[in-house]
C-alpha distance (Angstrom), angle and dihedral (degrees) to the residues before:
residue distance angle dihedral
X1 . . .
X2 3.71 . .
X3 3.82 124.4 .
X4 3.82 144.3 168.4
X5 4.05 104.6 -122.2
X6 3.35 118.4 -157.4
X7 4.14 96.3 -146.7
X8 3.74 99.2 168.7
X9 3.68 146.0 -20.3
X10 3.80 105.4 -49.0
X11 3.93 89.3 -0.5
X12 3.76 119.7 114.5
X13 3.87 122.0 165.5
X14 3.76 126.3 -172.2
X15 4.17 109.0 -142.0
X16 3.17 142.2 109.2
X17 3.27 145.3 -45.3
X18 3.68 145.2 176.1
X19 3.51 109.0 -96.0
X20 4.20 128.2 -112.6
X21 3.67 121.6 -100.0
X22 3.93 116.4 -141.6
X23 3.84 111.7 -126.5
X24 3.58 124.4 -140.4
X25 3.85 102.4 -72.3
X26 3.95 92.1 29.3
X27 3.80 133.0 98.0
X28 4.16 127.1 -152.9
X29 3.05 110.7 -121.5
X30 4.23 125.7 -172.1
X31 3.59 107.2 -128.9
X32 4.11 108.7 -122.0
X33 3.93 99.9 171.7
X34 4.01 132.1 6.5
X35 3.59 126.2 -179.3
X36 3.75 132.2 -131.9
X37 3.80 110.1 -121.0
X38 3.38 134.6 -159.0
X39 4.01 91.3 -117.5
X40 3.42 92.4 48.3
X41 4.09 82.4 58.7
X42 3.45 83.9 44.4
X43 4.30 93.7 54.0
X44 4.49 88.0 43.6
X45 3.46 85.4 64.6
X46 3.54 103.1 44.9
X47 4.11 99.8 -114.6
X48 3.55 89.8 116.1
X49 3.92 118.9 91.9
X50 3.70 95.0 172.1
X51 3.88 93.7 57.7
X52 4.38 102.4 54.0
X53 3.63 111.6 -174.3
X54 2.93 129.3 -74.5
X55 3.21 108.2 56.6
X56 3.82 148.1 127.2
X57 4.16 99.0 -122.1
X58 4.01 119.5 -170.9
X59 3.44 134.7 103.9
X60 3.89 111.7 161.7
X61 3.98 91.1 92.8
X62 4.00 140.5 141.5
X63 3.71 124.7 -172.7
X64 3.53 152.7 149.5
X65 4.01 126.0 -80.5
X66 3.85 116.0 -116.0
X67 3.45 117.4 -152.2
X68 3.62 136.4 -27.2
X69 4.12 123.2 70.9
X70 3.38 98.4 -37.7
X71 4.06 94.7 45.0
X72 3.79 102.8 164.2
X73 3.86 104.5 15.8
X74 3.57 114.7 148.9
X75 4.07 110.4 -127.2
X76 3.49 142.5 176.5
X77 4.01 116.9 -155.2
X78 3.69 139.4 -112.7
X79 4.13 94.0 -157.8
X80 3.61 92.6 -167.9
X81 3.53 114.6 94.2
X82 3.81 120.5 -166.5
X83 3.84 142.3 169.2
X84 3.57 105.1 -105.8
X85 3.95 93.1 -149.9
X86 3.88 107.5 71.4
X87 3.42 120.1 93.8
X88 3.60 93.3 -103.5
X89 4.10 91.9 62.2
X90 3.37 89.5 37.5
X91 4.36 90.6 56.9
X92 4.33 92.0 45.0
X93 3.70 84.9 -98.5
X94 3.84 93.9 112.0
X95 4.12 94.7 135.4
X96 4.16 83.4 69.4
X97 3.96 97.3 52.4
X98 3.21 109.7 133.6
X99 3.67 100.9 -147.4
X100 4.32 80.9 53.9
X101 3.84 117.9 136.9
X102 3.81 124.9 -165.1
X103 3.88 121.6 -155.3
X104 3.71 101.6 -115.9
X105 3.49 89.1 53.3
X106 4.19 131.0 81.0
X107 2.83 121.3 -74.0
X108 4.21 88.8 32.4
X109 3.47 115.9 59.5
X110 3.71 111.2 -144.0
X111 3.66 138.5 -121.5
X112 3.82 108.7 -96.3
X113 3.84 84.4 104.8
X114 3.96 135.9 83.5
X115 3.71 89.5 -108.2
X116 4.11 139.6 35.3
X117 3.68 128.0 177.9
X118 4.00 109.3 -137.3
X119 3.89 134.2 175.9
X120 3.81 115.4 -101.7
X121 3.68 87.6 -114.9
X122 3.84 98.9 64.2
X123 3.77 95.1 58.6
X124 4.14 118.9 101.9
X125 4.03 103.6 -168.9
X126 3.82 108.0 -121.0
X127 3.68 119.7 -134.5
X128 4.29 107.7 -119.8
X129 4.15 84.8 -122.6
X130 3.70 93.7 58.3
X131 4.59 110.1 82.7
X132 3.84 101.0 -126.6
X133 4.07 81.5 -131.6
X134 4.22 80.6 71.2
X135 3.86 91.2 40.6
X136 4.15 91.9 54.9
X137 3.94 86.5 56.1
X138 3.98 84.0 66.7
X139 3.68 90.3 84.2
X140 4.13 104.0 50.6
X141 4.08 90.8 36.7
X142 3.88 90.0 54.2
X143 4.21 84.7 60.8
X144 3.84 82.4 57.8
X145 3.71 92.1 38.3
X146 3.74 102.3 51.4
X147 3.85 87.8 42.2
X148 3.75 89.9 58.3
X149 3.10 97.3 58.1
X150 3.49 106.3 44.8
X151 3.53 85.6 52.5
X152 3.58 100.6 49.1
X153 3.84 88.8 50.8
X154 3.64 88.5 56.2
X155 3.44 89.8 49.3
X156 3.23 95.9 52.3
X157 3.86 104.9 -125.9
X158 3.51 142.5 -23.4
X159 3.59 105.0 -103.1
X160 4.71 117.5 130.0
X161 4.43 69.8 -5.9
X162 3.68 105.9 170.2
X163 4.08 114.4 -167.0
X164 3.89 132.5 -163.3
X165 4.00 118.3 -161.6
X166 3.45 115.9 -162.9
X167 4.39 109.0 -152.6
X168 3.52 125.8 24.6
X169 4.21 98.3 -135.0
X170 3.03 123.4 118.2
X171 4.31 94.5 -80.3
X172 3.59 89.9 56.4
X173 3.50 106.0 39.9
X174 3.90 88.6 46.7
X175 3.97 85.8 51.1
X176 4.15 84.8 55.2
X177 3.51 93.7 49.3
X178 4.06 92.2 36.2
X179 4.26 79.8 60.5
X180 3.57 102.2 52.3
X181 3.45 93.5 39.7
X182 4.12 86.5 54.5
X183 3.77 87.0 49.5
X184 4.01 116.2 -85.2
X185 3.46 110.6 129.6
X186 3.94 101.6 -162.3
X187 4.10 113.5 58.3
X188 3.86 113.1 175.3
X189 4.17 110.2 -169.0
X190 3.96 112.8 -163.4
X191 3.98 101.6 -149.4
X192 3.83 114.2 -174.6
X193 4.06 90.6 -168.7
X194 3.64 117.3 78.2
X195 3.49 100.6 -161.4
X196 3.93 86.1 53.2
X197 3.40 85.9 43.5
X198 3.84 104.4 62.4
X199 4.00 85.2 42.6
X200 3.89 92.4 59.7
X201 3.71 96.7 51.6
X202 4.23 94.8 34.6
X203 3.79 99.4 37.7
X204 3.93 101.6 24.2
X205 3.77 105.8 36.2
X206 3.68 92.3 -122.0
X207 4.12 145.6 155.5
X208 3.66 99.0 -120.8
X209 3.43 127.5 170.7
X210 3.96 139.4 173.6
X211 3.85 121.6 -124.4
X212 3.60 90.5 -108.7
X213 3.83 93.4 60.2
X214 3.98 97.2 51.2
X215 3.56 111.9 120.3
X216 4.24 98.5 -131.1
X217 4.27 82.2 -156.0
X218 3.67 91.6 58.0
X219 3.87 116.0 91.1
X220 3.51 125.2 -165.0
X221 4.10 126.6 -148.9
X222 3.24 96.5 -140.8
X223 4.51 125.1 29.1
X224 3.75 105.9 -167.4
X225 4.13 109.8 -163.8
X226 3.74 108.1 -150.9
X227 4.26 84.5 162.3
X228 3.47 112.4 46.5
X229 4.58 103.1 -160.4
X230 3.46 111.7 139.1
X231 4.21 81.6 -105.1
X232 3.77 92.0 65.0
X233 3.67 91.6 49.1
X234 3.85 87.1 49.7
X235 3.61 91.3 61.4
X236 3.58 100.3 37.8
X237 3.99 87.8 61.8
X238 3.45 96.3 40.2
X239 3.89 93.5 46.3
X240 4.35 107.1 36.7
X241 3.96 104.1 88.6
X242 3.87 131.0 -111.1
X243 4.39 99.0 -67.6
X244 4.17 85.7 15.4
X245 3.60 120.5 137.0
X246 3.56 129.1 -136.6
X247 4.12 119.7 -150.8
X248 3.65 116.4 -157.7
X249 3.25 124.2 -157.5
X250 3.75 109.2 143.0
X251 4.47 122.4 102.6
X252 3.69 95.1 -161.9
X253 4.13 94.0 115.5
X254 3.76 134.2 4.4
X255 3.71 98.1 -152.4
X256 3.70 143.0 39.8
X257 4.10 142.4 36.7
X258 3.74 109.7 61.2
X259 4.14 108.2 122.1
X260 3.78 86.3 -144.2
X261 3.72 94.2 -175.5
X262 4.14 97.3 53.6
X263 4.16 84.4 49.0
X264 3.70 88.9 49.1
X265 4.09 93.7 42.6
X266 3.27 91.3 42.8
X267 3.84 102.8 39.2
X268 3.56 102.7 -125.4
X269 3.95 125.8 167.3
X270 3.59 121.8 -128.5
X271 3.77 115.0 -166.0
X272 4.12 120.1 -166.5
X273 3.85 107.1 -145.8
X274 3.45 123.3 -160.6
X275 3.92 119.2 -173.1
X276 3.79 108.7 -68.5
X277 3.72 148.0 -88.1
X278 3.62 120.0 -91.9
X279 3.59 85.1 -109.0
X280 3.23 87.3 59.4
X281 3.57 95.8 46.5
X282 3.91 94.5 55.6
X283 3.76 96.8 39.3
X284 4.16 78.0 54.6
X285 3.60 98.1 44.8
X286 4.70 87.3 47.5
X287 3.85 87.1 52.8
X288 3.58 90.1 57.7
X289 3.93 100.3 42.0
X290 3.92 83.8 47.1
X291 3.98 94.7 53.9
X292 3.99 94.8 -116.2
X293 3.95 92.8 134.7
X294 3.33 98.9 51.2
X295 3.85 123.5 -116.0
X296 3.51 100.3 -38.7
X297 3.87 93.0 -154.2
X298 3.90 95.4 136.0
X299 3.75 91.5 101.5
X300 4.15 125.2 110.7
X301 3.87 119.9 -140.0
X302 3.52 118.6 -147.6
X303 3.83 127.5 156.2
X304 3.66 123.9 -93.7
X305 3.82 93.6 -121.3
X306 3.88 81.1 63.2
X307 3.28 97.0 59.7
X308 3.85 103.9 108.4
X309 3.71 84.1 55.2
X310 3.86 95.0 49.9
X311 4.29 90.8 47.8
X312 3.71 80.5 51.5
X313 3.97 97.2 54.1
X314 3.68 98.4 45.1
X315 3.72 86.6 52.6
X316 3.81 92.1 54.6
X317 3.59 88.0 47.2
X318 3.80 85.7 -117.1
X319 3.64 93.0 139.4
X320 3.91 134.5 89.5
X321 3.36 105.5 -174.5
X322 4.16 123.3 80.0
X323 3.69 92.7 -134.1
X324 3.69 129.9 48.6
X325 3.79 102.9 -159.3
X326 3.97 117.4 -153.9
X327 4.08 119.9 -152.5
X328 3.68 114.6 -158.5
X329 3.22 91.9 167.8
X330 3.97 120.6 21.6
Protein backbone atom coordinates (compact mmCIF):
# COMPACT_ATOMS: atom_id res chain seq x y z
CA UNK A 1 0.00 0.00 0.00
CA UNK A 2 0.69 3.64 -0.07
CA UNK A 3 1.82 5.67 2.96
CA UNK A 4 3.22 9.05 4.08
CA UNK A 5 6.68 8.14 5.98
CA UNK A 6 7.90 10.33 8.20
CA UNK A 7 11.89 9.54 7.46
CA UNK A 8 13.42 12.40 9.32
CA UNK A 9 12.87 15.74 10.77
CA UNK A 10 11.20 17.77 8.01
CA UNK A 11 11.38 14.63 5.66
CA UNK A 12 8.21 12.97 4.52
CA UNK A 13 8.15 10.43 1.60
CA UNK A 14 5.09 8.95 0.00
CA UNK A 15 5.84 4.96 -0.93
CA UNK A 16 5.09 2.00 -0.08
CA UNK A 17 4.67 -0.06 2.44
CA UNK A 18 3.66 -3.45 3.44
CA UNK A 19 0.28 -3.40 4.39
CA UNK A 20 -1.35 -4.01 8.22
CA UNK A 21 -2.80 -7.23 9.20
CA UNK A 22 -6.03 -7.09 11.43
CA UNK A 23 -5.64 -9.18 14.64
CA UNK A 24 -8.22 -11.20 16.06
CA UNK A 25 -10.63 -8.56 17.50
CA UNK A 26 -9.60 -5.91 14.75
CA UNK A 27 -11.17 -4.85 11.46
CA UNK A 28 -9.22 -3.27 8.15
CA UNK A 29 -10.34 -0.52 7.45
CA UNK A 30 -9.39 1.73 3.99
CA UNK A 31 -8.45 5.02 5.09
CA UNK A 32 -10.92 7.77 3.30
CA UNK A 33 -9.85 11.01 5.24
CA UNK A 34 -6.92 11.71 7.89
CA UNK A 35 -6.24 14.84 9.52
CA UNK A 36 -3.06 16.78 10.02
CA UNK A 37 -2.41 17.28 13.73
CA UNK A 38 -0.57 19.46 15.55
CA UNK A 39 1.71 16.49 16.97
CA UNK A 40 2.18 15.17 13.85
CA UNK A 41 3.73 18.88 13.10
CA UNK A 42 5.31 18.42 16.15
CA UNK A 43 7.05 14.66 15.00
CA UNK A 44 8.08 16.52 11.04
CA UNK A 45 10.16 18.60 12.88
CA UNK A 46 11.78 16.37 15.10
CA UNK A 47 10.27 17.70 18.68
CA UNK A 48 8.67 14.57 19.16
CA UNK A 49 10.55 11.76 21.13
CA UNK A 50 7.65 9.46 21.28
CA UNK A 51 7.25 9.33 17.42
CA UNK A 52 11.25 8.14 16.09
CA UNK A 53 11.52 8.18 12.47
CA UNK A 54 10.44 6.30 10.51
CA UNK A 55 7.26 6.12 10.93
CA UNK A 56 3.77 6.34 9.40
CA UNK A 57 2.19 9.35 11.80
CA UNK A 58 -1.72 10.20 11.58
CA UNK A 59 -4.45 9.55 13.56
CA UNK A 60 -7.42 11.92 12.74
CA UNK A 61 -8.92 9.28 10.15
CA UNK A 62 -12.43 7.81 8.92
CA UNK A 63 -12.83 4.96 6.59
CA UNK A 64 -14.55 2.15 5.34
CA UNK A 65 -14.50 -1.54 6.90
CA UNK A 66 -12.95 -4.29 4.69
CA UNK A 67 -14.08 -7.52 5.14
CA UNK A 68 -15.51 -9.44 7.86
CA UNK A 69 -19.32 -8.81 9.30
CA UNK A 70 -19.39 -5.44 9.05
CA UNK A 71 -17.78 -5.35 5.33
CA UNK A 72 -18.57 -1.83 4.16
CA UNK A 73 -19.52 0.07 7.38
CA UNK A 74 -18.70 3.55 7.36
CA UNK A 75 -16.52 4.51 10.66
CA UNK A 76 -14.83 7.15 12.19
CA UNK A 77 -11.88 6.19 14.73
CA UNK A 78 -11.12 6.39 18.34
CA UNK A 79 -7.03 6.18 17.78
CA UNK A 80 -6.41 5.61 21.30
CA UNK A 81 -6.16 2.21 22.22
CA UNK A 82 -6.28 1.19 25.89
CA UNK A 83 -6.58 -1.88 28.18
CA UNK A 84 -9.91 -1.76 29.46
CA UNK A 85 -8.90 -3.52 32.85
CA UNK A 86 -6.82 -0.97 34.91
CA UNK A 87 -8.35 1.02 37.23
CA UNK A 88 -8.25 3.92 35.10
CA UNK A 89 -10.62 2.11 32.29
CA UNK A 90 -12.40 0.66 34.76
CA UNK A 91 -13.30 4.58 36.46
CA UNK A 92 -14.25 6.22 32.56
CA UNK A 93 -10.81 7.56 32.66
CA UNK A 94 -9.56 5.29 29.82
CA UNK A 95 -7.52 8.28 27.86
CA UNK A 96 -5.00 8.07 31.16
CA UNK A 97 -4.32 4.17 31.02
CA UNK A 98 -1.19 3.61 31.36
CA UNK A 99 -0.80 0.61 29.28
CA UNK A 100 -2.67 3.20 26.38
CA UNK A 101 -1.27 3.21 22.81
CA UNK A 102 -2.03 5.86 20.18
CA UNK A 103 -1.77 5.09 16.38
CA UNK A 104 0.98 7.37 15.35
CA UNK A 105 2.97 6.00 17.86
CA UNK A 106 5.22 2.46 17.97
CA UNK A 107 3.96 -0.07 18.24
CA UNK A 108 0.68 1.43 16.07
CA UNK A 109 1.37 2.56 12.87
CA UNK A 110 -0.69 5.52 12.02
CA UNK A 111 -3.15 6.52 9.49
CA UNK A 112 -1.35 8.46 6.73
CA UNK A 113 -1.77 5.23 4.70
CA UNK A 114 -4.63 3.60 2.51
CA UNK A 115 -5.19 1.07 5.17
CA UNK A 116 -5.12 0.78 9.27
CA UNK A 117 -5.92 -2.16 11.34
CA UNK A 118 -8.13 -1.01 14.47
CA UNK A 119 -9.89 -2.90 17.39
CA UNK A 120 -13.65 -3.36 17.00
CA UNK A 121 -14.07 -1.19 19.94
CA UNK A 122 -12.62 2.06 18.48
CA UNK A 123 -15.07 2.26 15.62
CA UNK A 124 -18.25 4.89 15.90
CA UNK A 125 -20.62 3.84 12.81
CA UNK A 126 -21.03 6.88 10.55
CA UNK A 127 -24.36 7.78 9.28
CA UNK A 128 -24.21 7.63 4.99
CA UNK A 129 -25.43 11.59 5.19
CA UNK A 130 -22.51 12.64 7.22
CA UNK A 131 -18.91 13.42 4.50
CA UNK A 132 -16.25 11.19 6.14
CA UNK A 133 -14.06 14.60 5.81
CA UNK A 134 -16.72 15.79 8.86
CA UNK A 135 -16.46 12.32 10.55
CA UNK A 136 -12.32 12.58 10.76
CA UNK A 137 -12.87 15.95 12.72
CA UNK A 138 -14.41 13.58 15.52
CA UNK A 139 -11.04 12.92 16.84
CA UNK A 140 -9.40 16.68 17.32
CA UNK A 141 -13.02 18.17 18.48
CA UNK A 142 -13.26 15.43 21.23
CA UNK A 143 -9.75 17.19 22.73
CA UNK A 144 -11.97 20.31 22.87
CA UNK A 145 -14.92 18.33 23.94
CA UNK A 146 -13.56 16.41 26.85
CA UNK A 147 -11.77 19.64 27.96
CA UNK A 148 -15.08 21.40 28.13
CA UNK A 149 -16.43 19.50 30.18
CA UNK A 150 -14.08 18.93 32.69
CA UNK A 151 -13.83 22.44 32.88
CA UNK A 152 -17.29 23.34 33.07
CA UNK A 153 -17.71 20.80 35.92
CA UNK A 154 -15.06 22.55 37.72
CA UNK A 155 -16.65 25.54 37.14
CA UNK A 156 -19.53 24.61 38.28
CA UNK A 157 -22.01 25.35 35.41
CA UNK A 158 -22.46 27.35 32.55
CA UNK A 159 -24.75 29.92 33.56
CA UNK A 160 -23.56 34.38 32.61
CA UNK A 161 -20.24 31.65 31.55
CA UNK A 162 -17.81 33.69 29.69
CA UNK A 163 -14.94 31.54 27.74
CA UNK A 164 -11.50 32.52 26.23
CA UNK A 165 -9.83 30.06 23.55
CA UNK A 166 -6.46 30.52 22.97
CA UNK A 167 -5.51 29.19 18.89
CA UNK A 168 -7.78 29.03 16.20
CA UNK A 169 -6.70 25.24 14.74
CA UNK A 170 -8.60 22.89 14.63
CA UNK A 171 -8.13 21.87 18.78
CA UNK A 172 -9.13 25.19 19.70
CA UNK A 173 -11.74 26.05 17.53
CA UNK A 174 -13.34 22.56 18.24
CA UNK A 175 -12.92 23.46 22.08
CA UNK A 176 -15.09 26.87 21.13
CA UNK A 177 -17.60 25.07 19.46
CA UNK A 178 -17.37 21.99 22.09
CA UNK A 179 -18.46 25.15 24.73
CA UNK A 180 -21.35 26.51 23.13
CA UNK A 181 -22.57 23.40 22.23
CA UNK A 182 -22.28 22.41 26.22
CA UNK A 183 -24.12 25.62 26.94
CA UNK A 184 -21.87 28.93 27.20
CA UNK A 185 -23.17 31.45 25.21
CA UNK A 186 -20.09 33.89 24.90
CA UNK A 187 -16.77 32.13 23.27
CA UNK A 188 -13.86 34.61 22.71
CA UNK A 189 -10.88 32.82 20.40
CA UNK A 190 -7.43 34.76 20.58
CA UNK A 191 -5.90 34.01 16.98
CA UNK A 192 -2.34 35.32 16.50
CA UNK A 193 -2.57 34.59 12.51
CA UNK A 194 -4.42 36.99 10.48
CA UNK A 195 -5.02 35.08 7.62
CA UNK A 196 -6.53 32.40 10.06
CA UNK A 197 -8.05 35.02 11.61
CA UNK A 198 -10.37 36.51 8.93
CA UNK A 199 -11.26 32.70 8.08
CA UNK A 200 -12.59 32.03 11.67
CA UNK A 201 -14.90 34.93 11.83
CA UNK A 202 -15.95 34.78 7.73
CA UNK A 203 -16.04 31.01 7.26
CA UNK A 204 -16.72 29.78 10.94
CA UNK A 205 -19.04 32.34 12.46
CA UNK A 206 -16.68 33.06 15.20
CA UNK A 207 -15.45 35.84 17.98
CA UNK A 208 -11.97 36.20 16.92
CA UNK A 209 -9.69 38.53 18.01
CA UNK A 210 -5.84 39.38 17.61
CA UNK A 211 -3.53 39.73 20.67
CA UNK A 212 -3.34 43.29 20.17
CA UNK A 213 -7.12 43.78 20.58
CA UNK A 214 -7.50 41.82 24.02
CA UNK A 215 -8.81 43.90 26.60
CA UNK A 216 -5.98 42.99 29.62
CA UNK A 217 -9.17 44.23 32.17
CA UNK A 218 -11.41 41.68 30.77
CA UNK A 219 -11.44 38.27 32.60
CA UNK A 220 -12.78 35.30 31.30
CA UNK A 221 -14.48 32.25 33.45
CA UNK A 222 -13.23 29.82 31.70
CA UNK A 223 -9.31 29.98 29.49
CA UNK A 224 -9.28 26.98 27.24
CA UNK A 225 -5.42 26.27 25.92
CA UNK A 226 -5.63 24.65 22.56
CA UNK A 227 -1.55 25.82 22.19
CA UNK A 228 0.31 25.07 25.03
CA UNK A 229 3.95 27.81 24.65
CA UNK A 230 4.84 29.19 27.69
CA UNK A 231 3.07 32.60 25.95
CA UNK A 232 -0.33 30.96 25.87
CA UNK A 233 -0.04 29.94 29.38
CA UNK A 234 0.96 33.59 30.15
CA UNK A 235 -2.23 34.79 28.95
CA UNK A 236 -4.39 32.20 30.16
CA UNK A 237 -3.27 33.19 33.85
CA UNK A 238 -3.28 36.60 33.35
CA UNK A 239 -6.73 36.57 31.57
CA UNK A 240 -9.18 33.57 33.56
CA UNK A 241 -10.93 35.55 36.51
CA UNK A 242 -10.47 35.34 40.35
CA UNK A 243 -12.09 31.32 41.02
CA UNK A 244 -11.70 30.81 36.91
CA UNK A 245 -10.39 27.73 35.56
CA UNK A 246 -8.03 27.25 32.94
CA UNK A 247 -8.20 23.84 30.64
CA UNK A 248 -5.12 22.89 28.92
CA UNK A 249 -5.01 21.00 26.28
CA UNK A 250 -2.30 22.24 24.00
CA UNK A 251 1.67 20.23 23.68
CA UNK A 252 3.38 23.11 22.14
CA UNK A 253 5.93 23.68 25.33
CA UNK A 254 6.56 21.84 28.54
CA UNK A 255 7.74 24.71 30.57
CA UNK A 256 7.13 28.30 31.25
CA UNK A 257 4.13 31.07 31.61
CA UNK A 258 1.85 30.10 34.42
CA UNK A 259 1.77 33.22 37.15
CA UNK A 260 1.53 30.55 39.81
CA UNK A 261 1.13 32.98 42.60
CA UNK A 262 -2.07 35.08 41.01
CA UNK A 263 -3.71 31.30 40.41
CA UNK A 264 -2.89 30.46 43.91
CA UNK A 265 -4.13 34.09 45.35
CA UNK A 266 -6.78 34.02 43.44
CA UNK A 267 -7.85 30.34 43.59
CA UNK A 268 -7.98 29.41 40.16
CA UNK A 269 -8.26 25.73 38.77
CA UNK A 270 -6.00 24.47 36.27
CA UNK A 271 -7.08 21.25 34.63
CA UNK A 272 -4.40 19.09 32.36
CA UNK A 273 -6.39 17.48 29.49
CA UNK A 274 -5.25 14.77 27.68
CA UNK A 275 -7.28 13.57 24.54
CA UNK A 276 -10.57 12.10 25.72
CA UNK A 277 -12.46 9.11 26.90
CA UNK A 278 -14.21 7.01 24.51
CA UNK A 279 -17.19 8.40 25.96
CA UNK A 280 -16.10 11.30 25.07
CA UNK A 281 -15.18 10.34 21.76
CA UNK A 282 -18.74 9.00 20.83
CA UNK A 283 -20.70 11.69 22.58
CA UNK A 284 -18.19 13.91 20.10
CA UNK A 285 -18.60 11.96 17.09
CA UNK A 286 -23.23 12.12 17.88
CA UNK A 287 -22.86 15.94 18.13
CA UNK A 288 -21.49 16.02 14.82
CA UNK A 289 -23.86 13.48 13.01
CA UNK A 290 -26.70 15.51 14.79
CA UNK A 291 -25.51 19.03 13.38
CA UNK A 292 -24.63 20.54 16.97
CA UNK A 293 -21.19 22.01 15.72
CA UNK A 294 -22.27 23.65 13.03
CA UNK A 295 -21.22 22.76 9.44
CA UNK A 296 -17.84 21.97 9.94
CA UNK A 297 -16.88 22.86 6.30
CA UNK A 298 -13.65 24.83 7.25
CA UNK A 299 -11.48 21.92 6.31
CA UNK A 300 -8.92 21.79 3.04
CA UNK A 301 -8.63 18.55 0.95
CA UNK A 302 -5.53 17.78 -0.55
CA UNK A 303 -4.24 14.33 -1.60
CA UNK A 304 -2.16 12.20 0.51
CA UNK A 305 0.70 12.06 -2.01
CA UNK A 306 0.75 15.87 -1.26
CA UNK A 307 1.33 15.64 1.96
CA UNK A 308 4.97 16.83 2.33
CA UNK A 309 3.74 19.87 0.60
CA UNK A 310 0.70 20.38 2.92
CA UNK A 311 3.18 19.86 6.38
CA UNK A 312 5.15 22.45 4.60
CA UNK A 313 2.21 25.09 4.17
CA UNK A 314 0.83 24.93 7.58
CA UNK A 315 4.30 25.57 8.77
CA UNK A 316 4.59 28.72 6.66
CA UNK A 317 1.36 29.70 7.89
CA UNK A 318 0.23 29.47 4.28
CA UNK A 319 -2.94 27.93 5.17
CA UNK A 320 -6.49 29.28 6.07
CA UNK A 321 -8.29 26.58 6.95
CA UNK A 322 -8.05 24.80 10.71
CA UNK A 323 -7.84 21.41 9.27
CA UNK A 324 -5.69 20.11 6.57
CA UNK A 325 -7.54 17.00 5.44
CA UNK A 326 -5.40 14.11 3.76
CA UNK A 327 -7.15 11.59 1.07
CA UNK A 328 -5.42 8.37 0.64
CA UNK A 329 -7.90 7.13 -0.99
CA UNK A 330 -10.54 9.51 -2.77
Amino acid sequence: MKALVYDAPETLVYRDVPEPRARADEHLIRIEAVGICGSDMHAYLGHDARRPAPLILGHEAAGVITGGPRDGARVTINPLVTCGNCPACRAGRDNICPQRQIISMPPREGAFAEWVAMPARNLVTVPDAVPMGQAALAEPIACGWHGSRLGLAALGGTEGARALVLGGGAIGLGGALSLAAQGVAEVTVLEPNPIRRAYLRDRCGQTVLGPDALDPALLFDIVLDGVGFAATRETASAQVRPGGVIVHIGLGEDRGGLDIRRMTLAEITFIGCYTYTAEDFRQTAQAIFDGRLGALDWTEDRPLGEGARAFADIRAGATAAPKVILRPNP
